[in-house]
BAVO-75153 format. One record per residue (C-alpha): residue number from 1; residue in three letters; x, y, z. Coordinates in nm, 4 decimals, decimal comma. Layout:
BAVO-75153
[atom NUM ALA [X Y Z]];
...
END
This chain:
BAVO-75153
[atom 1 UNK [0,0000 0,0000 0,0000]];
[atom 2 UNK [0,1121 0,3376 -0,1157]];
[atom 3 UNK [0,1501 0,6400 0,1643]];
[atom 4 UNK [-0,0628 0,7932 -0,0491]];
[atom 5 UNK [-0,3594 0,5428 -0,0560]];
[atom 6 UNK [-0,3062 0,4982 0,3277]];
[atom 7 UNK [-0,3225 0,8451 0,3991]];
[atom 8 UNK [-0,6126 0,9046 0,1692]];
[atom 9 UNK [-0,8031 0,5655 0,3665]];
[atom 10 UNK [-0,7159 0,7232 0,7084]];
[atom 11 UNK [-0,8490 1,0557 0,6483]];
[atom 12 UNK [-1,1463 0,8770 0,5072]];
[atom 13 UNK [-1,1960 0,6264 0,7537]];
[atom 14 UNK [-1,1952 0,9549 1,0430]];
[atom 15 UNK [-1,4688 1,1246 0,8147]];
[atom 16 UNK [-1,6292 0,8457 0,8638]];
[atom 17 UNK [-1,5945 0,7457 1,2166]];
[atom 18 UNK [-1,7429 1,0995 1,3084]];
[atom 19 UNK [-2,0530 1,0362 1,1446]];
[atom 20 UNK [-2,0863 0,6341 1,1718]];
[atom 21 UNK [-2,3964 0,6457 1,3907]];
[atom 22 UNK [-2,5992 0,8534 1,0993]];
[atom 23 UNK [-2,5002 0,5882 0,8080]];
[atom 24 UNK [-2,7533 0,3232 0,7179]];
[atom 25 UNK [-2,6090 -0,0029 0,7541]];
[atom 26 UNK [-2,5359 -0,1078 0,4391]];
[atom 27 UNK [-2,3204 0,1886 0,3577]];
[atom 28 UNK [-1,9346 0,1085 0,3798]];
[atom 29 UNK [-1,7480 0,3761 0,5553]];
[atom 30 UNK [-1,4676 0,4000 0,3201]];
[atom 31 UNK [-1,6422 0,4585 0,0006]];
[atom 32 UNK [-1,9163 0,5797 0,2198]];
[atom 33 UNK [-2,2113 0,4043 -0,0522]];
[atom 34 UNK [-2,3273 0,0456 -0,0792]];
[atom 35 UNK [-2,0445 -0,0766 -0,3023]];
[atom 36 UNK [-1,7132 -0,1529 -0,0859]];
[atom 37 UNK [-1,4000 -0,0511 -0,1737]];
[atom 38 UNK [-1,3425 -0,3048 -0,5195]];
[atom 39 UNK [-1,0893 -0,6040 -0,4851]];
[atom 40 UNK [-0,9705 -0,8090 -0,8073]];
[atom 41 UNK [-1,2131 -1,1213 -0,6718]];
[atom 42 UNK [-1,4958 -0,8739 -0,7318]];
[atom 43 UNK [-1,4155 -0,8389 -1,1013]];
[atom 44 UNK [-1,3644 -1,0743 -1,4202]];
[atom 45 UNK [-1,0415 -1,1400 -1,6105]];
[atom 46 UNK [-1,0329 -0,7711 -1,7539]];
[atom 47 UNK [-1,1516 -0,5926 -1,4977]];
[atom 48 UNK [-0,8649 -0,6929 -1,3063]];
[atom 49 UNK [-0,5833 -0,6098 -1,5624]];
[atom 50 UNK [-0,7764 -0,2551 -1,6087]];
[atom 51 UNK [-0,7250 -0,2213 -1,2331]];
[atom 52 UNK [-0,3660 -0,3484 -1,2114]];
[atom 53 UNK [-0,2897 -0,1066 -1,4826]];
[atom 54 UNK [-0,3892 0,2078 -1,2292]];
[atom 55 UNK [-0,1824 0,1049 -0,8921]];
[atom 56 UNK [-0,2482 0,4597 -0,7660]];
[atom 57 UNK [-0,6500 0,3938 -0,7907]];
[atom 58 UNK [-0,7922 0,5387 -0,4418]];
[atom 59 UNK [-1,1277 0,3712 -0,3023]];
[atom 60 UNK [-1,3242 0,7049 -0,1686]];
[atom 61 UNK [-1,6495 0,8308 -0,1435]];
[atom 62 UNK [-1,7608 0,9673 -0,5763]];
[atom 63 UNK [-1,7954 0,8304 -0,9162]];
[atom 64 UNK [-1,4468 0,6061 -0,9488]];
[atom 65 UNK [-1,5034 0,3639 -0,7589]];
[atom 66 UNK [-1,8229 0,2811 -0,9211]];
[atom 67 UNK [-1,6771 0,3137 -1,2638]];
[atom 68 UNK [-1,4018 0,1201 -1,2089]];
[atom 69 UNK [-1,6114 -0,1522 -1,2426]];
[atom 70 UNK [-1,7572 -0,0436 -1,6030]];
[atom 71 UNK [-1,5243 0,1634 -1,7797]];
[atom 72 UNK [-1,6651 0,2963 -2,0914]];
[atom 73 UNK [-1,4714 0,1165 -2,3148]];
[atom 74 UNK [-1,6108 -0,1892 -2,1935]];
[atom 75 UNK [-2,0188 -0,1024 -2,2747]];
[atom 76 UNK [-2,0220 0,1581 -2,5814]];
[atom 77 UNK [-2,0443 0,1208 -2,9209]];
[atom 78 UNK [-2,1880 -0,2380 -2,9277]];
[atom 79 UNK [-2,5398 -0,1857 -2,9783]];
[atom 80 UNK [-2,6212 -0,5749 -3,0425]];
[atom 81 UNK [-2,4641 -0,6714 -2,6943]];
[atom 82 UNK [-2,2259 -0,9298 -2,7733]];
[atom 83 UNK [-1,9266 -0,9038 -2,6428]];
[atom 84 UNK [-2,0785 -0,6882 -2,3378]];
[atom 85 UNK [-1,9564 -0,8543 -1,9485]];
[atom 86 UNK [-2,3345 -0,8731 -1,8688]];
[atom 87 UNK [-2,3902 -1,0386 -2,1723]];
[atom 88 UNK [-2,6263 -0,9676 -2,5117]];
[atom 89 UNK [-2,9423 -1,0857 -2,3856]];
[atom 90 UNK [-2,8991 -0,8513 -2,0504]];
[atom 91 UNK [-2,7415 -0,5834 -2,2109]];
[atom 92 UNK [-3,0594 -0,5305 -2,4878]];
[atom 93 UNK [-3,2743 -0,5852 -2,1613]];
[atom 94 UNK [-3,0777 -0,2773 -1,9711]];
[atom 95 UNK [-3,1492 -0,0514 -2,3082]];
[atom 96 UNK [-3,4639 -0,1605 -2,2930]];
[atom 97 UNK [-3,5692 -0,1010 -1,9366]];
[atom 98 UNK [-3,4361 0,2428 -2,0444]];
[atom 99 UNK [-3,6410 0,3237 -2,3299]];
[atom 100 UNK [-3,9479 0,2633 -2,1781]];
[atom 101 UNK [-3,8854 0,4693 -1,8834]];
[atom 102 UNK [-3,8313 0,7890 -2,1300]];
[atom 103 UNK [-4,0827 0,6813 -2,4177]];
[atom 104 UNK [-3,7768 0,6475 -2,5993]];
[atom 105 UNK [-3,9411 0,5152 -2,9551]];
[atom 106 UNK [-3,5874 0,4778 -3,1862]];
[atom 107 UNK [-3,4136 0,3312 -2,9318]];
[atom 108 UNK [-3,7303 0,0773 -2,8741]];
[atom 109 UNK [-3,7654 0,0060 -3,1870]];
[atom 110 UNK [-3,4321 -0,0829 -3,2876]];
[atom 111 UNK [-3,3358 -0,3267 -2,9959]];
[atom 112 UNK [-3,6392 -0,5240 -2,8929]];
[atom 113 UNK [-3,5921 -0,6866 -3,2608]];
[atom 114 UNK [-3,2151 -0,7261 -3,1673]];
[atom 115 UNK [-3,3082 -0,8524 -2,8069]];
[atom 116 UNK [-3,5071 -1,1275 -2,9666]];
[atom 117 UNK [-3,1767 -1,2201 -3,1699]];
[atom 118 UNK [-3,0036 -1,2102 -2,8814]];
[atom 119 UNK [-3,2657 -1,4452 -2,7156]];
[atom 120 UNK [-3,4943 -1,1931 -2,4795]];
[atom 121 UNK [-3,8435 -1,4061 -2,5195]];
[atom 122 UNK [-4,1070 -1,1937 -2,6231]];
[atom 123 UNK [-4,2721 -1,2749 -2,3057]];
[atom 124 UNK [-4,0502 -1,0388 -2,1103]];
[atom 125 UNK [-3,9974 -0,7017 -2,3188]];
[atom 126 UNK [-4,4036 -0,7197 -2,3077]];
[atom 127 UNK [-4,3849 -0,7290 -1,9491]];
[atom 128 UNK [-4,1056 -0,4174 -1,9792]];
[atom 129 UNK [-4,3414 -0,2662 -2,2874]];
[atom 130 UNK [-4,6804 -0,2633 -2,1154]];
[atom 131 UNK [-4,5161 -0,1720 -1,7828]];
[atom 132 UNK [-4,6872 -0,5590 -1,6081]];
[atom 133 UNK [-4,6557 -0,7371 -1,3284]];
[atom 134 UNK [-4,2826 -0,9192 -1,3105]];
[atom 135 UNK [-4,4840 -1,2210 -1,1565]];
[atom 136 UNK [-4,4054 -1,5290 -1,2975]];
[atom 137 UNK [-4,0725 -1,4257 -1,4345]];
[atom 138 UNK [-3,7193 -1,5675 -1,3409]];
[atom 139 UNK [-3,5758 -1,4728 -1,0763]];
[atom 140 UNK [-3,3047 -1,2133 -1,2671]];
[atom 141 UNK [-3,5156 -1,1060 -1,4935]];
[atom 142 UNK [-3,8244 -1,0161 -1,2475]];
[atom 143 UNK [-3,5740 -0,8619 -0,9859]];
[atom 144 UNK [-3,3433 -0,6532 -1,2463]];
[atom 145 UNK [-3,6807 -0,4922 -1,4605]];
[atom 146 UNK [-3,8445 -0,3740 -1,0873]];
[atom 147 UNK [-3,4598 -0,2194 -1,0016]];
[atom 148 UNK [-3,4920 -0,0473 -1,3465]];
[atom 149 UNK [-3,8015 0,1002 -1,3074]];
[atom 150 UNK [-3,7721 0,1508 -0,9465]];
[atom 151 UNK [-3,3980 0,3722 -0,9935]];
[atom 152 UNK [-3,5516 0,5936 -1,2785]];
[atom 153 UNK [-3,8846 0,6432 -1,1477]];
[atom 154 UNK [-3,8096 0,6458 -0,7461]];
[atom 155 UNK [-3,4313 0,7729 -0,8366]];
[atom 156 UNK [-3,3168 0,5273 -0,5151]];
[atom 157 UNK [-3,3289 0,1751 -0,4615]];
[atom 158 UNK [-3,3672 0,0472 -0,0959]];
[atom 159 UNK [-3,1258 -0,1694 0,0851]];
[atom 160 UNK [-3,3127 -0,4708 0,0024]];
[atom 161 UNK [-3,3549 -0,4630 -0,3436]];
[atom 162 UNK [-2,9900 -0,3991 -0,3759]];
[atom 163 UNK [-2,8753 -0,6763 -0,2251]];
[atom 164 UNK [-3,0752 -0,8818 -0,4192]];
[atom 165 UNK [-2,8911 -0,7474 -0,7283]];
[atom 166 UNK [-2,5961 -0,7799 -0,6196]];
[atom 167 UNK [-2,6443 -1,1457 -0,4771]];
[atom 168 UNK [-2,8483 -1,2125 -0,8283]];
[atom 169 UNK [-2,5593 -1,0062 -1,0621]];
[atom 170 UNK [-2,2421 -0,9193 -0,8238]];
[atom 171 UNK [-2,1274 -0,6187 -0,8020]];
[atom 172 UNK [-1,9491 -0,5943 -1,1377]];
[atom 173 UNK [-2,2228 -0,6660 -1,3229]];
[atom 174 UNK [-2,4874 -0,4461 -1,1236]];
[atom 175 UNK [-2,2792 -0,1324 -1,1966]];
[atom 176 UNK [-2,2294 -0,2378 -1,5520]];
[atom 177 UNK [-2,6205 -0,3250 -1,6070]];
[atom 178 UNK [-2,6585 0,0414 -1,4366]];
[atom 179 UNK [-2,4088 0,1908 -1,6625]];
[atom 180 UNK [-2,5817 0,0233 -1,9955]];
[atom 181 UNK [-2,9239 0,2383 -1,8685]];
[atom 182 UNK [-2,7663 0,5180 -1,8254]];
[atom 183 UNK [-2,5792 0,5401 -2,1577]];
[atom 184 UNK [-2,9377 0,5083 -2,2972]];
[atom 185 UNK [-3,1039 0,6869 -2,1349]];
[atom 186 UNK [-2,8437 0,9977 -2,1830]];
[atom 187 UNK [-2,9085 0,9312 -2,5753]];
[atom 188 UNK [-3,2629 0,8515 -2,4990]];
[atom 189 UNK [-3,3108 1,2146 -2,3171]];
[atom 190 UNK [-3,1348 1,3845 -2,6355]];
[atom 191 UNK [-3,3453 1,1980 -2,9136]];
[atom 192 UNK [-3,6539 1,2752 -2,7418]];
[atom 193 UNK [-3,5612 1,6910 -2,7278]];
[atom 194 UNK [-3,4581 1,7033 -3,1046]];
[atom 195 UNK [-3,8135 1,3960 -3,1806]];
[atom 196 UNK [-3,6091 1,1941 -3,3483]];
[atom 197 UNK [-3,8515 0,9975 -3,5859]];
[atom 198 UNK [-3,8391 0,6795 -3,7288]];
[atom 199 UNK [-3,6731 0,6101 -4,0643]];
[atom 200 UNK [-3,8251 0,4823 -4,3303]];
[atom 201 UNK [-3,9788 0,0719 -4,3217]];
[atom 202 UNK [-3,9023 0,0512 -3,9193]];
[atom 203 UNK [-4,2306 -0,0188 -3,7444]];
[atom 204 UNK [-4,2819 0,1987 -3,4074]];
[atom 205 UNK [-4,3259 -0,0807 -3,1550]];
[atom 206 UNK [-4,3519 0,0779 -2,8339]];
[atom 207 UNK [-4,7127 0,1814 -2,7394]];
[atom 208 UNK [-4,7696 0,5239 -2,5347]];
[atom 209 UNK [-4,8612 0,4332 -2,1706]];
[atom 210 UNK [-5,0790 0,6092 -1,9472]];
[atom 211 UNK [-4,8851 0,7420 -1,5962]];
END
């Protein structure tokens, strides 16, 4: 351990001591949120050479250490999912759970076709399109849709619903699920201020809902 990193853990560890009693119990008092600081166990084969590669890399309280675990190299620019950590089917899920949220008809339209060739059943983007019940789902796929829609519509989670991702997903993959919405939804948000329309021959297929 650097004298760096140890200073930088004992100055956060005092912040943290002072106000221990006031943290929910799930919060770590390093990184002071509910994602401890990251070890190489907690990530897959290149996670852990990205994080070898940055020796200096502090766990503290802001966005690195959540990143860390989904650099952006590692979920742009593949639109049909493969090669994504969380996997194609997941990943046109995530964009998914995102489009609906913001009405988001290109985005919609373009990947529940490539979420059924990436083998999403039709079965559950209806439950994500008509905003139903997750009953009768499997267990990742009921528990990640009501996370979705719980973050962007309640913009928090609570305790237990986290944990259940993270025992479901890990904590790699939660962040990286959570990344894959919010790169969507960023796009999402611009396409709907400039009503981006459909191009010719693709069929709108997400219905308006009533909220």
């Amino acid at each position: 351990m650097t004298v760096r990193l140890f200073l930088a853990l004992l100055a956060a560890l005092s912040v943290a001591a002072q106000a221990q009693t006031q943290l929910p119990p799930d919060i770590h008092p390093v990184t002071l949120s509910r994602l401890p600081p990251v070890t190489p166990e907690d990530l897959d084969e290149e996670g852990r050479r990205y994080l070898a590669e940055r020796p200096d890399f502090e766990a503290r309280p802001g966005p690195p250490h959540v990143t860390i675990y989904a650099p952006r190299d590692r979920y742009l620019g593949i639109p049909s999912g493969e090669g994504s950590p969380v996997g194609a089917r997941f990943f046109q899920l995530a964009v998914l759970i995102a489009a609906r949220e913001f009405d988001q008809q290109f985005e919609w339209s373009a990947h529940e076709p490539a979420g059924l060739r990436q083998g999403l059943e039709q079965s559950v983007i209806d439950v994500v399109k008509y905003d139903r019940d997750v009953t009768g789902l499997s267990d990742r796929d009921a528990t990640f849709i009501t996370f979705g829609r719980t973050l962007l519509r309640d913009n928090a989670v609570s305790s237990e619903l986290w944990q259940q991702m993270v025992d479901l997903y890990g904590y790699q993959h939660t962040v990286q699920l959570m990344a894959i919405m919010g790169e969507y939804i960023r796009v999402g948000i611009m396409l709907n201020a400039v009503d981006q329309q459909l191009p010719p021959g693709r069929e709108a297929l997400l219905p308006p809902l009533e909220r």
